[in-house]
mmCIF file of the N, C-alpha and C atoms, coordinates in Angstrom:
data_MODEL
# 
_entry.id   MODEL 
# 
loop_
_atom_site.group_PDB 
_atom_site.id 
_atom_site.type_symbol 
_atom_site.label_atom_id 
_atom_site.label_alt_id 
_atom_site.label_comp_id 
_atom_site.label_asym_id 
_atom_site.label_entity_id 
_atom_site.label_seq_id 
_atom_site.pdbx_PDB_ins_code 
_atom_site.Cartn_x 
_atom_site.Cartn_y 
_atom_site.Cartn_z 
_atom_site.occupancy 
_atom_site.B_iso_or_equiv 
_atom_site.pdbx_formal_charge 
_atom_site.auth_seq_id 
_atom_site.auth_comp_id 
_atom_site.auth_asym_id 
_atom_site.auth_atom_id 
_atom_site.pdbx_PDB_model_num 
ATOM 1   N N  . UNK A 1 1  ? 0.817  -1.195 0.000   1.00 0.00 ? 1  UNK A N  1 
ATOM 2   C CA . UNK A 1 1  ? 0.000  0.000  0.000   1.00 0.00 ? 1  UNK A CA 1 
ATOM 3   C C  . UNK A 1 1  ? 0.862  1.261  0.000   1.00 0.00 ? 1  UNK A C  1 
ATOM 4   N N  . UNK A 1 2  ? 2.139  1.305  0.943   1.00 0.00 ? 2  UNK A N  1 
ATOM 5   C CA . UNK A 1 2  ? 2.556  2.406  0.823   1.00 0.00 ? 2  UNK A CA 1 
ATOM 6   C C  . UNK A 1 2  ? 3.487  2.971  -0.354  1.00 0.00 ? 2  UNK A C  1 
ATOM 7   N N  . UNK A 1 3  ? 3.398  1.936  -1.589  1.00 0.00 ? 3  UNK A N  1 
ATOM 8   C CA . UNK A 1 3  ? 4.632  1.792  -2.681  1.00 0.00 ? 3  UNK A CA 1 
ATOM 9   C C  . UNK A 1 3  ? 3.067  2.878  -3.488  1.00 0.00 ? 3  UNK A C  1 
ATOM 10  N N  . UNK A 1 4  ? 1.871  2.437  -3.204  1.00 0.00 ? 4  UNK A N  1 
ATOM 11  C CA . UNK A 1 4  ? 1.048  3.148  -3.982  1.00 0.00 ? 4  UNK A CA 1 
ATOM 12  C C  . UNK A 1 4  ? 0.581  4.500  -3.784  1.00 0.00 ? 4  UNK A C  1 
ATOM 13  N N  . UNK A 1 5  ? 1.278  4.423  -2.055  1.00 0.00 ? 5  UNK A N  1 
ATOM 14  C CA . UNK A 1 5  ? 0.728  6.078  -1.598  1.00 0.00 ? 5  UNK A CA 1 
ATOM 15  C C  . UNK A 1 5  ? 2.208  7.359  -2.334  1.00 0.00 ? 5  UNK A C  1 
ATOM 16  N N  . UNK A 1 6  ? 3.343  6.303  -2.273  1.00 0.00 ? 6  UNK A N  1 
ATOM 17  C CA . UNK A 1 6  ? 4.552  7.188  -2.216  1.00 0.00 ? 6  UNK A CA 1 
ATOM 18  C C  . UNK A 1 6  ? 4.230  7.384  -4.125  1.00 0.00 ? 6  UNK A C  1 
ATOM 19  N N  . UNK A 1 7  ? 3.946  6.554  -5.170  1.00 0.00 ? 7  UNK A N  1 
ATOM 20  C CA . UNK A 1 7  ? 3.618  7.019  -6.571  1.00 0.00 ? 7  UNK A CA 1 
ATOM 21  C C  . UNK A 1 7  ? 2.709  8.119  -6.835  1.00 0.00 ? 7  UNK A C  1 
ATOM 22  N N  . UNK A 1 8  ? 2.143  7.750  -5.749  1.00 0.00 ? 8  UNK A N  1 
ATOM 23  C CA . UNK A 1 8  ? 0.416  8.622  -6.021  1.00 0.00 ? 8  UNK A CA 1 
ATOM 24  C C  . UNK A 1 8  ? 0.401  10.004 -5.675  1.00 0.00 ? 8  UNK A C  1 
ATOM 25  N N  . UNK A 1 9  ? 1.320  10.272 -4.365  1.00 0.00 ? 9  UNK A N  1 
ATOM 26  C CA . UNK A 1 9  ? 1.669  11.789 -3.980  1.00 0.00 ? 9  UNK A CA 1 
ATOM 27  C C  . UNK A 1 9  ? 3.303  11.665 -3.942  1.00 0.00 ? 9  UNK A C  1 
ATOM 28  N N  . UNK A 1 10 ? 3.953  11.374 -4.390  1.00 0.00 ? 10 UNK A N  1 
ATOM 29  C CA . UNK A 1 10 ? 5.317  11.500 -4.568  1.00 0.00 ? 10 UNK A CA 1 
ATOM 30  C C  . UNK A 1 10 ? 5.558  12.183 -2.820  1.00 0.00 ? 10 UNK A C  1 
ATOM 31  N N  . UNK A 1 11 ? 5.251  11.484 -1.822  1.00 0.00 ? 11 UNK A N  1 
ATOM 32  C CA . UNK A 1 11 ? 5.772  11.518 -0.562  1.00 0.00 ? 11 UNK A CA 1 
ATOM 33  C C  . UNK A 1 11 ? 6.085  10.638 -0.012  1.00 0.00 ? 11 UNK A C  1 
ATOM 34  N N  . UNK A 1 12 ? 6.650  10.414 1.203   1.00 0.00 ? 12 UNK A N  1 
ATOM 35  C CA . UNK A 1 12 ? 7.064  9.365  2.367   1.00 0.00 ? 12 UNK A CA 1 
ATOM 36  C C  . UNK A 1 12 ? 6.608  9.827  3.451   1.00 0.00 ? 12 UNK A C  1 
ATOM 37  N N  . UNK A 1 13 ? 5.958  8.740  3.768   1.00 0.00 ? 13 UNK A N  1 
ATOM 38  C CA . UNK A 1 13 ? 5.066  9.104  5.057   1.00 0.00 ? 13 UNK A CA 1 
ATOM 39  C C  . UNK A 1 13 ? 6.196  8.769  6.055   1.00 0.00 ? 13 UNK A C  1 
ATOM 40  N N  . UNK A 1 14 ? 6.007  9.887  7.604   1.00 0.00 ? 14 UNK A N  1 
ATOM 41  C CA . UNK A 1 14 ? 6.978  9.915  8.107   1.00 0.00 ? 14 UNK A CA 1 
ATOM 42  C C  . UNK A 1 14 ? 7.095  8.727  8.633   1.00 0.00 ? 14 UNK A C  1 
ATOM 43  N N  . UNK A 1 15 ? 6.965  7.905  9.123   1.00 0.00 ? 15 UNK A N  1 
ATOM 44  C CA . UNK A 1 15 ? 6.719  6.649  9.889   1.00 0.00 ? 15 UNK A CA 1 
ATOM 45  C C  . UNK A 1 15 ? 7.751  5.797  9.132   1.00 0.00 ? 15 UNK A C  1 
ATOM 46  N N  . UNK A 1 16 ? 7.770  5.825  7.919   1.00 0.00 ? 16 UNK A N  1 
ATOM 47  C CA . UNK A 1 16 ? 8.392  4.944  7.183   1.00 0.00 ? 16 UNK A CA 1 
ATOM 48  C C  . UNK A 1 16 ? 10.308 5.061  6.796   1.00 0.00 ? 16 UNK A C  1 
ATOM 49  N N  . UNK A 1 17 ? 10.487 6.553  7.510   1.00 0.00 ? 17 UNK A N  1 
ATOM 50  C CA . UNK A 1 17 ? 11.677 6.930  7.850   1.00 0.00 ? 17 UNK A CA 1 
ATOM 51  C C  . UNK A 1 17 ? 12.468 6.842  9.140   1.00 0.00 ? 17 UNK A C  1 
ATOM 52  N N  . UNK A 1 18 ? 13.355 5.749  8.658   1.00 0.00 ? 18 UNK A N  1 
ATOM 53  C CA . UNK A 1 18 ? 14.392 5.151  9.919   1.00 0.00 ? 18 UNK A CA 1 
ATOM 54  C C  . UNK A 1 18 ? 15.636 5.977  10.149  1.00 0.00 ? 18 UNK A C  1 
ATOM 55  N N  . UNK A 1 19 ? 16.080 5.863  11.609  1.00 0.00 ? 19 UNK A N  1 
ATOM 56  C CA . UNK A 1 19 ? 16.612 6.867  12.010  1.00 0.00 ? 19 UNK A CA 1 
ATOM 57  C C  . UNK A 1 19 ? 18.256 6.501  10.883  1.00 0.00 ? 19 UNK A C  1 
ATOM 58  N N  . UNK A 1 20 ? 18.772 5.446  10.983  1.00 0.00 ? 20 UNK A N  1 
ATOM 59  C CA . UNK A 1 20 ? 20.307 4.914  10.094  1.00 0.00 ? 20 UNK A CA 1 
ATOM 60  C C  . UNK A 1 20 ? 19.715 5.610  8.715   1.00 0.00 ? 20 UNK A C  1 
ATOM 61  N N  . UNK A 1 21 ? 18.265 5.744  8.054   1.00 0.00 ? 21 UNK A N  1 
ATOM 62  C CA . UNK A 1 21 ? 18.015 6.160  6.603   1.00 0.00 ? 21 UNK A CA 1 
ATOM 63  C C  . UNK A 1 21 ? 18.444 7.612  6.531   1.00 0.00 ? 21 UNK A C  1 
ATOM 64  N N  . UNK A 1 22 ? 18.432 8.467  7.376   1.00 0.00 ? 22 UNK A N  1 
ATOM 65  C CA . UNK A 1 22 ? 18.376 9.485  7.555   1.00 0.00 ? 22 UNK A CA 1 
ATOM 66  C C  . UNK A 1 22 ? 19.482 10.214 8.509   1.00 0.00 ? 22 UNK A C  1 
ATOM 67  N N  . UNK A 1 23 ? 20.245 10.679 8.363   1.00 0.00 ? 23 UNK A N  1 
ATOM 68  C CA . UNK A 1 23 ? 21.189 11.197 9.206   1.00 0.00 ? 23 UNK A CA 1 
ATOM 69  C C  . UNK A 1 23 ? 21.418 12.797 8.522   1.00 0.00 ? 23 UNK A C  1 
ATOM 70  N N  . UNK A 1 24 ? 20.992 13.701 9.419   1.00 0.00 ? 24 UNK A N  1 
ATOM 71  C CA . UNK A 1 24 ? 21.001 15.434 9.407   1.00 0.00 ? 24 UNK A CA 1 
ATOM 72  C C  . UNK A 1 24 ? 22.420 15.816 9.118   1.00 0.00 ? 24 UNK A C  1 
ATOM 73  N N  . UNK A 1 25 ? 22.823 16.128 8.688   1.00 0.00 ? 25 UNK A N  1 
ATOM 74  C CA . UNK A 1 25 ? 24.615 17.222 8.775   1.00 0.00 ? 25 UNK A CA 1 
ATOM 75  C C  . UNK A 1 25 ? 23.771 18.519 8.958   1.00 0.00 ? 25 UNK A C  1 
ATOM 76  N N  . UNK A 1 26 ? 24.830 18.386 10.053  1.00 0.00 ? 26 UNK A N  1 
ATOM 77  C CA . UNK A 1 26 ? 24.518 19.702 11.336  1.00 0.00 ? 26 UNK A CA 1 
ATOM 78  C C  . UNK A 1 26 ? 26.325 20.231 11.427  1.00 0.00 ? 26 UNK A C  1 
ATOM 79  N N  . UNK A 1 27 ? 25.941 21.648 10.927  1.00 0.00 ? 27 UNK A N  1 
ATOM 80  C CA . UNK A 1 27 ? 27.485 21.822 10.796  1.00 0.00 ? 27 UNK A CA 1 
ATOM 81  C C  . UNK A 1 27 ? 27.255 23.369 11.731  1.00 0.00 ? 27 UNK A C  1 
ATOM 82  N N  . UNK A 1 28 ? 27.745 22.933 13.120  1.00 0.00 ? 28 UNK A N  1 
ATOM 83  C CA . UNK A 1 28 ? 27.704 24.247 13.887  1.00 0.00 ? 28 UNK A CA 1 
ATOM 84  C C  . UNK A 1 28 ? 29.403 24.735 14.384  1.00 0.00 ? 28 UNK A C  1 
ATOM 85  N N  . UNK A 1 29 ? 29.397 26.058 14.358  1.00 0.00 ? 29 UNK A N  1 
ATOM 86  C CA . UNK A 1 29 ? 30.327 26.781 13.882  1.00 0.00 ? 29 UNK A CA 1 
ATOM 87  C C  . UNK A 1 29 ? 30.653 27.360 15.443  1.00 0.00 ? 29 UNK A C  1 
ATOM 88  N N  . UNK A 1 30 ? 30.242 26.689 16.292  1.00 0.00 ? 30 UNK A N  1 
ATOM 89  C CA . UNK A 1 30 ? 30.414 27.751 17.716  1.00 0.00 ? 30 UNK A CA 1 
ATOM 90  C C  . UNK A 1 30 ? 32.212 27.359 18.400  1.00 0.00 ? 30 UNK A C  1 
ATOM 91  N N  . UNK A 1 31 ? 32.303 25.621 17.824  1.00 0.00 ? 31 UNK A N  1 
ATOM 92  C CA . UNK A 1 31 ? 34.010 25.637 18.316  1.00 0.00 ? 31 UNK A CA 1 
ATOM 93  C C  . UNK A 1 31 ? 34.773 26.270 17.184  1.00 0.00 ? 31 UNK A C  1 
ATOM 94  N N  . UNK A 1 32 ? 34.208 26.946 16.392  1.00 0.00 ? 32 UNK A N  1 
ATOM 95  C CA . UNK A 1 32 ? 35.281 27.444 15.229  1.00 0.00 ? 32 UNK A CA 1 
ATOM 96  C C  . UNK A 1 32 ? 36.050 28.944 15.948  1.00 0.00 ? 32 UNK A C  1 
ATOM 97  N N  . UNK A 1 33 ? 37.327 28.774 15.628  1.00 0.00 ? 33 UNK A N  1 
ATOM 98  C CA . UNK A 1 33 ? 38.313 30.233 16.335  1.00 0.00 ? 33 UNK A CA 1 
ATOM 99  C C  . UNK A 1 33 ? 37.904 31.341 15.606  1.00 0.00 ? 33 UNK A C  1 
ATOM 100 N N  . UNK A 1 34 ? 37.923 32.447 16.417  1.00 0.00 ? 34 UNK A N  1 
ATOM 101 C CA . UNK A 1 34 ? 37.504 33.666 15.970  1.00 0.00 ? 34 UNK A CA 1 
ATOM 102 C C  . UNK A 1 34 ? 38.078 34.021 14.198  1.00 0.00 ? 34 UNK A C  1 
ATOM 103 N N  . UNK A 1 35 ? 39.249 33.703 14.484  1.00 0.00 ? 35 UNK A N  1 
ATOM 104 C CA . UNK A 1 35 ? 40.047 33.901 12.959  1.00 0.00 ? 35 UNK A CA 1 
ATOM 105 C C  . UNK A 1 35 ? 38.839 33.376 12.106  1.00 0.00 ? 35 UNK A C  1 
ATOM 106 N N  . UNK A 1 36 ? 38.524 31.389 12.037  1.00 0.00 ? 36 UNK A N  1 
ATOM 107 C CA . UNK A 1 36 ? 37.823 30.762 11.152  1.00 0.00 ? 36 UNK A CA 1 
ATOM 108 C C  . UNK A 1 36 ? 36.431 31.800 10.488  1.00 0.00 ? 36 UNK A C  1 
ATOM 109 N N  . UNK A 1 37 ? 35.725 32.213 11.899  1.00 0.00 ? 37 UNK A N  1 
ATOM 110 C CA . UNK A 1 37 ? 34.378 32.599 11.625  1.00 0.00 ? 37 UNK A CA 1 
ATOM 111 C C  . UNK A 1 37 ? 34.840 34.529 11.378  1.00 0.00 ? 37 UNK A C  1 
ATOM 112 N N  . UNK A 1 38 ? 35.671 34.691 11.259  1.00 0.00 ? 38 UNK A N  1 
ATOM 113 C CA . UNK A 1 38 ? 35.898 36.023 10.247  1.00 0.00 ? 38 UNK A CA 1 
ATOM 114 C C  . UNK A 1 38 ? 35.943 35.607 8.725   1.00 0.00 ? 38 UNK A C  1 
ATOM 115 N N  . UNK A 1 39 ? 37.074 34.752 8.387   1.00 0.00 ? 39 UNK A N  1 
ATOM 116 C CA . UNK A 1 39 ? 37.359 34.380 7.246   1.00 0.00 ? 39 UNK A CA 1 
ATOM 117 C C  . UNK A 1 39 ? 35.841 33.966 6.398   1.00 0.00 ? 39 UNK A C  1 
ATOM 118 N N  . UNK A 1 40 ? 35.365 33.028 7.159   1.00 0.00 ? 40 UNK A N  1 
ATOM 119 C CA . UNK A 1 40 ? 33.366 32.960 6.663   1.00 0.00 ? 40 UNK A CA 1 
ATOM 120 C C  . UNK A 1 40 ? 33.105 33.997 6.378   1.00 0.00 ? 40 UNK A C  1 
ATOM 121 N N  . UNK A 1 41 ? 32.810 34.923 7.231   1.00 0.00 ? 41 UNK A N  1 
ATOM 122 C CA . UNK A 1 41 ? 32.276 36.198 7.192   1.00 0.00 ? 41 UNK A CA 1 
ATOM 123 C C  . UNK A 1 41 ? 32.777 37.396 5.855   1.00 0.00 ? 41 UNK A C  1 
ATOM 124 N N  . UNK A 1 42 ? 34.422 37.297 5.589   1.00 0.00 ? 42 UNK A N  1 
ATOM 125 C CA . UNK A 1 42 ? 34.045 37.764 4.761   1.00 0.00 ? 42 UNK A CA 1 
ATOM 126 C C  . UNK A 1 42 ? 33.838 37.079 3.198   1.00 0.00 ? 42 UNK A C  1 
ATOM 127 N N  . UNK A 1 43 ? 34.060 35.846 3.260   1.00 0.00 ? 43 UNK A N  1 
ATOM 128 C CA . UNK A 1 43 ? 33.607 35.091 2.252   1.00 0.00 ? 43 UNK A CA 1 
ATOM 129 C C  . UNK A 1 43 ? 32.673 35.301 1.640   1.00 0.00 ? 43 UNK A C  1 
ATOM 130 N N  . UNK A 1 44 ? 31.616 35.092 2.461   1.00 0.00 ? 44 UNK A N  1 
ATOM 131 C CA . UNK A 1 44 ? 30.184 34.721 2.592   1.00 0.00 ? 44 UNK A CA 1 
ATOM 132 C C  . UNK A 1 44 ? 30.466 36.614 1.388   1.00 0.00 ? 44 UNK A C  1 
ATOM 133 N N  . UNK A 1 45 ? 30.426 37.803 2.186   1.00 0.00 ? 45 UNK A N  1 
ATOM 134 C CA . UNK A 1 45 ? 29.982 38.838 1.670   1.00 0.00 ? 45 UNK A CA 1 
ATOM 135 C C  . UNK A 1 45 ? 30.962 39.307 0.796   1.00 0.00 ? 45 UNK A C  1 
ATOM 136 N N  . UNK A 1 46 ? 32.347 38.446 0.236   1.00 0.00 ? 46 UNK A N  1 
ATOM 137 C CA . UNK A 1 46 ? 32.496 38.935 -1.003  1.00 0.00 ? 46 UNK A CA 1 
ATOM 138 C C  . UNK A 1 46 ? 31.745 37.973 -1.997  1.00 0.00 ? 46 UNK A C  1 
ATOM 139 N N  . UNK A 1 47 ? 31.447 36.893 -1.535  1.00 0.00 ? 47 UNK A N  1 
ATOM 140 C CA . UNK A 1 47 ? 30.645 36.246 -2.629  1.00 0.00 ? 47 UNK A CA 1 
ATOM 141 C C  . UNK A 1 47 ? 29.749 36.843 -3.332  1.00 0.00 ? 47 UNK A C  1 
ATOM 142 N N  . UNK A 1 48 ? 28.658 37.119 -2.142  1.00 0.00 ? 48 UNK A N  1 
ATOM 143 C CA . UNK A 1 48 ? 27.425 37.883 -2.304  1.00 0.00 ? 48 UNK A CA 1 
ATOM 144 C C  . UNK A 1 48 ? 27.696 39.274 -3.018  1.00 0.00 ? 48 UNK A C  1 
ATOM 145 N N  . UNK A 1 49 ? 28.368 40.023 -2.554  1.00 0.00 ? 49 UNK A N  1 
ATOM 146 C CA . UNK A 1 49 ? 28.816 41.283 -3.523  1.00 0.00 ? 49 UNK A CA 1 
ATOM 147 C C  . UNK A 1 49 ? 29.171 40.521 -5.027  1.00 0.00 ? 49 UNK A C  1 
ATOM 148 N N  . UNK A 1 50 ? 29.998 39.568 -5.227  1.00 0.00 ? 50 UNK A N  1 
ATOM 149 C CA . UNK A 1 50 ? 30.380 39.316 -6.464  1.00 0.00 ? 50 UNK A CA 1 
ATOM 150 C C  . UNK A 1 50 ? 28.925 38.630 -7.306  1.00 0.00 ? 50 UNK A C  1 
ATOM 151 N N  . UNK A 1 51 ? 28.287 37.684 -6.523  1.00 0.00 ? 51 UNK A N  1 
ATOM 152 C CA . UNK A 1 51 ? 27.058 37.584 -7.141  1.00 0.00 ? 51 UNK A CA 1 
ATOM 153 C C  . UNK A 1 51 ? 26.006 38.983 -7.942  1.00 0.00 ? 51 UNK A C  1 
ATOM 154 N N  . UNK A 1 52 ? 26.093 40.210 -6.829  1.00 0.00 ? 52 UNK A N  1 
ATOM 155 C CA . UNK A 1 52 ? 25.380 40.927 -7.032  1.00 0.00 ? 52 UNK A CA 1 
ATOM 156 C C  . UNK A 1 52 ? 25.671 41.786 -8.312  1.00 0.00 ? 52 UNK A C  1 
ATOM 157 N N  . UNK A 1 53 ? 27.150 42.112 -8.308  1.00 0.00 ? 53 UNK A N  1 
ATOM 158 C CA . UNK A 1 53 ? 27.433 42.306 -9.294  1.00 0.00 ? 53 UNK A CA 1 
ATOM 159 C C  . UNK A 1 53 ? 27.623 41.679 -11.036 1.00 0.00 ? 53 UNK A C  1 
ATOM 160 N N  . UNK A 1 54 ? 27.223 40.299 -10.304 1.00 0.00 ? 54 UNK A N  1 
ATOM 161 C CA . UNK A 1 54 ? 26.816 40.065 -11.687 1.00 0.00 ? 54 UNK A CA 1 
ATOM 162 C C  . UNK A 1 54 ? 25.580 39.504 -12.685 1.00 0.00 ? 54 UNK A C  1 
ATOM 163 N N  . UNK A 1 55 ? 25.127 40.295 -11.487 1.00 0.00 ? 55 UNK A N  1 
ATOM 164 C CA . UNK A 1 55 ? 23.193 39.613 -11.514 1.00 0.00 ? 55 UNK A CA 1 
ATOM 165 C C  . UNK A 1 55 ? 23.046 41.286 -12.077 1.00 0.00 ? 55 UNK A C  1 
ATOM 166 N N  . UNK A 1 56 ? 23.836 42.436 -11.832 1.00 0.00 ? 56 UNK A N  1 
ATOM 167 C CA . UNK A 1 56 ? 22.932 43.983 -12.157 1.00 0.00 ? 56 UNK A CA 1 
ATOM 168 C C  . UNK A 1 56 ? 23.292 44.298 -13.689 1.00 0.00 ? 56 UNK A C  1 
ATOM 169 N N  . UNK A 1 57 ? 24.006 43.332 -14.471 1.00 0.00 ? 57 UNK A N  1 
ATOM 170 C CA . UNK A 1 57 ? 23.461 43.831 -15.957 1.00 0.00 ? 57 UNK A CA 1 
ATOM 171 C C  . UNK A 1 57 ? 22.239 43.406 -16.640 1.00 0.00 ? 57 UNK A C  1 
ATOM 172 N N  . UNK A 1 58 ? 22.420 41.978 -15.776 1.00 0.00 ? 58 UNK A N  1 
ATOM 173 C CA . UNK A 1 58 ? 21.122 41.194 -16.510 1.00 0.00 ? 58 UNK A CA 1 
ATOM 174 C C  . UNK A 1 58 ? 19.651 42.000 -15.720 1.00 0.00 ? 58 UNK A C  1 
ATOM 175 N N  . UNK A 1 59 ? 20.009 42.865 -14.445 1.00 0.00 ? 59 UNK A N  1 
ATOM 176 C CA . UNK A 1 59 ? 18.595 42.978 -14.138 1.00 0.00 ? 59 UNK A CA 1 
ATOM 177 C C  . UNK A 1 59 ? 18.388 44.502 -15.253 1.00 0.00 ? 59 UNK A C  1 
ATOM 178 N N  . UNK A 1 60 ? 19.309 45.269 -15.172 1.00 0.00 ? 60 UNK A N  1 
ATOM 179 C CA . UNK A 1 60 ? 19.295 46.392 -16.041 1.00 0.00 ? 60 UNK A CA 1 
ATOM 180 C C  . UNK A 1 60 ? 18.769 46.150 -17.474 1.00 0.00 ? 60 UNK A C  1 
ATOM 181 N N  . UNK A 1 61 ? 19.097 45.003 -18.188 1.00 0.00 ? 61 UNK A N  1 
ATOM 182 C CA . UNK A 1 61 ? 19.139 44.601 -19.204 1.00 0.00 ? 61 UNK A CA 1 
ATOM 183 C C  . UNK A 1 61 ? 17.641 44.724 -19.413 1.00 0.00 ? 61 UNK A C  1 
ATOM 184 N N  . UNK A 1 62 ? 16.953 43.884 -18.178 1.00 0.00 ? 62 UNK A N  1 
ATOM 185 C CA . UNK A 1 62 ? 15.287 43.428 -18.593 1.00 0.00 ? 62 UNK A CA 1 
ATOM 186 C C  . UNK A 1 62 ? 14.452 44.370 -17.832 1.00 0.00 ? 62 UNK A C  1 
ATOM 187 N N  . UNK A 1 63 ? 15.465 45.616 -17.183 1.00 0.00 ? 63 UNK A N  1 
ATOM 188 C CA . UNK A 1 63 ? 14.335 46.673 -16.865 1.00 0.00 ? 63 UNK A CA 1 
ATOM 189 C C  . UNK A 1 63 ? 13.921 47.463 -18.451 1.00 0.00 ? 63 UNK A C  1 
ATOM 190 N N  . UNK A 1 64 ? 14.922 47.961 -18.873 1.00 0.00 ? 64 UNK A N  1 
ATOM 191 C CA . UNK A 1 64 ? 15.533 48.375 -20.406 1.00 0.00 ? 64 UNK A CA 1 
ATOM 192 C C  . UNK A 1 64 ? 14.212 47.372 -21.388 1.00 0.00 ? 64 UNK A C  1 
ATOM 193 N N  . UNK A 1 65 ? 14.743 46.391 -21.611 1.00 0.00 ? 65 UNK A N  1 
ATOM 194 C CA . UNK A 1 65 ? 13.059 45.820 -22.236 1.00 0.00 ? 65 UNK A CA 1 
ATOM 195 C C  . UNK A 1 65 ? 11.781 45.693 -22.007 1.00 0.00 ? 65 UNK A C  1 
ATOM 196 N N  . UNK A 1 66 ? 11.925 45.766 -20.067 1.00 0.00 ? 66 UNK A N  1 
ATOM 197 C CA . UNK A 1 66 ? 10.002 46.014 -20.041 1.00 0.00 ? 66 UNK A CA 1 
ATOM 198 C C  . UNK A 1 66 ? 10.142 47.522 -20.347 1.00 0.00 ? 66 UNK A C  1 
ATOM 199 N N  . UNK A 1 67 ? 10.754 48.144 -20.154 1.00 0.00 ? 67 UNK A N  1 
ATOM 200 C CA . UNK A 1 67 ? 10.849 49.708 -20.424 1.00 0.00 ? 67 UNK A CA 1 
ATOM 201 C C  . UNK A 1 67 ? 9.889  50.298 -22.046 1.00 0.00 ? 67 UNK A C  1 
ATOM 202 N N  . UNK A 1 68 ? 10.490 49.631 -22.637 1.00 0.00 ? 68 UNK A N  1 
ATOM 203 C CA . UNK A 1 68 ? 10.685 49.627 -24.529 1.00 0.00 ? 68 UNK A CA 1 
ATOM 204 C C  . UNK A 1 68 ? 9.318  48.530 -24.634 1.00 0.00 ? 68 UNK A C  1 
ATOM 205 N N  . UNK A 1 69 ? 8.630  47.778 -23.848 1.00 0.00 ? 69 UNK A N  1 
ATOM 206 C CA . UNK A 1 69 ? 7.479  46.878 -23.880 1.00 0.00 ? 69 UNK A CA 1 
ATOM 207 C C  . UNK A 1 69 ? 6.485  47.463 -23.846 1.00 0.00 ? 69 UNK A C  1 
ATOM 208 N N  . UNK A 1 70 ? 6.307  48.073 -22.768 1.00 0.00 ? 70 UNK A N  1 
ATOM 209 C CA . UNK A 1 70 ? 5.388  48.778 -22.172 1.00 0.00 ? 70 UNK A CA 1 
ATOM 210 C C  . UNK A 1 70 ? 5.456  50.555 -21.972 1.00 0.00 ? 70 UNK A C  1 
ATOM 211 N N  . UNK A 1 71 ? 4.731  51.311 -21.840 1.00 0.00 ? 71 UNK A N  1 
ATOM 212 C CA . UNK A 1 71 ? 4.369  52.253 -21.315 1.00 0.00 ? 71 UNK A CA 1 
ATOM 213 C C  . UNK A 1 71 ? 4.128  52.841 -19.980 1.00 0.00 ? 71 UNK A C  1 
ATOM 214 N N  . UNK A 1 72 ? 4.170  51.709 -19.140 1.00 0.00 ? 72 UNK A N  1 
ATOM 215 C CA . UNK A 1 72 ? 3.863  52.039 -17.783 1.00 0.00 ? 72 UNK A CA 1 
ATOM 216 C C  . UNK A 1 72 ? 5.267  52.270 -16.997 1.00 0.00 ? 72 UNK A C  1 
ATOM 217 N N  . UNK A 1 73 ? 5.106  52.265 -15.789 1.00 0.00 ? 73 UNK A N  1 
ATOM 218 C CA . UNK A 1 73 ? 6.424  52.313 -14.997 1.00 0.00 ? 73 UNK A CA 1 
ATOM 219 C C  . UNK A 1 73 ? 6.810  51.178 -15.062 1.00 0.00 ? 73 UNK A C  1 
ATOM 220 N N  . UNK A 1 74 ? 7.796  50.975 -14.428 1.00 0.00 ? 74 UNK A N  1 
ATOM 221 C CA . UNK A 1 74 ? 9.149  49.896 -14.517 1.00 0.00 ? 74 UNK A CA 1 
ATOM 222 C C  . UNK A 1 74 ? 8.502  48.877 -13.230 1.00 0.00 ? 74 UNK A C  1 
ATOM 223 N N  . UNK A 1 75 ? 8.199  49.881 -11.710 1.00 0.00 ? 75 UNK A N  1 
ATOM 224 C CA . UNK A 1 75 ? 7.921  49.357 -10.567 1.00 0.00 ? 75 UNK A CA 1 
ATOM 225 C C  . UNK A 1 75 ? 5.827  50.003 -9.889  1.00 0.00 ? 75 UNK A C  1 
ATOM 226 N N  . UNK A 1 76 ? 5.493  48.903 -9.979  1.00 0.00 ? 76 UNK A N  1 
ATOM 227 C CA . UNK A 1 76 ? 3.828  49.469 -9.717  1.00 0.00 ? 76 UNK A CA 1 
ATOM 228 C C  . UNK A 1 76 ? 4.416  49.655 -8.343  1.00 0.00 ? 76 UNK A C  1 
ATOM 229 N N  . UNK A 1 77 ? 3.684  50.425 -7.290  1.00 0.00 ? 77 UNK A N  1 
ATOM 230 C CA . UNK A 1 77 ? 3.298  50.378 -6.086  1.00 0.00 ? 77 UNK A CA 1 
ATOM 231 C C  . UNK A 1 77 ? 2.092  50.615 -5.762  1.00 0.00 ? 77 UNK A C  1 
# 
């Protein structure tokens, strides 16, 4: 029955999940040395700056075409 419930809604009922099937990675950062959790820190936000910067031609790009699409503003509020 449950081979027909897991086809039918593409779920797993929880019951049917054993604790050895399943094991969490839990990655906590509290014994990490001050040095480690700087180096994260600025990782993390040159990434994100470098992402951002290369996500703002493409967003410029498709303000520029709804621009030239439409007549209205760019942003409703």
């Amino acid at each position: 029955m449950h081979v027909f419930y897991q086809d039918l809604t593409r779920k797993v009922p929880i019951e049917h999940v054993h604790d050895a099937s399943f094991t969490p990675i839990l990655i906590s950062c509290a014994k990490c040395s001050l040095y480690n959790r700087r180096v994260k820190r600025v990782l993390d936000l040159a990434l994100s700056l470098a992402c951002i910067m290369l996500s703002l031609p493409i967003a410029l790009f498709v303000a520029i075409a709804i621009k030239l699409e439409s007549r209205g503003p760019l942003f409703f509020w």
